[in-house]
N, C-alpha and C positions, 0 to 999 in steps of 0.2 A: 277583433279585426286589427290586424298590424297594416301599419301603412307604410309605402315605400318612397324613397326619394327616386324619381325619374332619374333615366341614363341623360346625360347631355343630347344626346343624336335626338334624342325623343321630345323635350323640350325645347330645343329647337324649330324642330318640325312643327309641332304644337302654335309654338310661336309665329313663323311666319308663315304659315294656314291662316291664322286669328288675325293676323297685320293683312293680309291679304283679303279678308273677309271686310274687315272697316276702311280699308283704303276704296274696296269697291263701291261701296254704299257712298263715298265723296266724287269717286273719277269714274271713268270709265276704263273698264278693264272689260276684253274680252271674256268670256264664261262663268269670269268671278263674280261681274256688277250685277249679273241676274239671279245670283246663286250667295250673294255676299252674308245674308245670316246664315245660309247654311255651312260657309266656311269659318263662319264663326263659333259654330255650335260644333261640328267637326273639331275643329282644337280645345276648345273645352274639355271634349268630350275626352278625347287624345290622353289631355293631361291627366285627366281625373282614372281614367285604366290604367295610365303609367303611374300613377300614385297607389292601388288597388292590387293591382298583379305584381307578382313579381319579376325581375328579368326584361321590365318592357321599357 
């Protein structure tokens, strides 16, 4: 299995889903603070098929 380096756009994304996901679990945020592990497992997830696939 070869592994790929994520595009920028993708990583990003990744990123601020994941920062959006732990800020929600401190403050309150509309739809994230209920949902905030799930935006955090969402960019995990993100990165780990942009490392997996290629192109993503």
């Amino acid at each position: 299995m070869r592994l790929n380096a994520p595009k920028n756009v993708t990583w990003w994304i990744a990123v601020v889903v994941g920062v959006l996901g732990i800020l929600g679990s401190f403050i309150s945020i509309p739809l994230v603070s209920d949902n905030s592990f799930l935006f955090v497992v969402i960019g995990f997830v993100l990165l780990a098929l942009a490392t997996l696939l290629k192109g993503l």
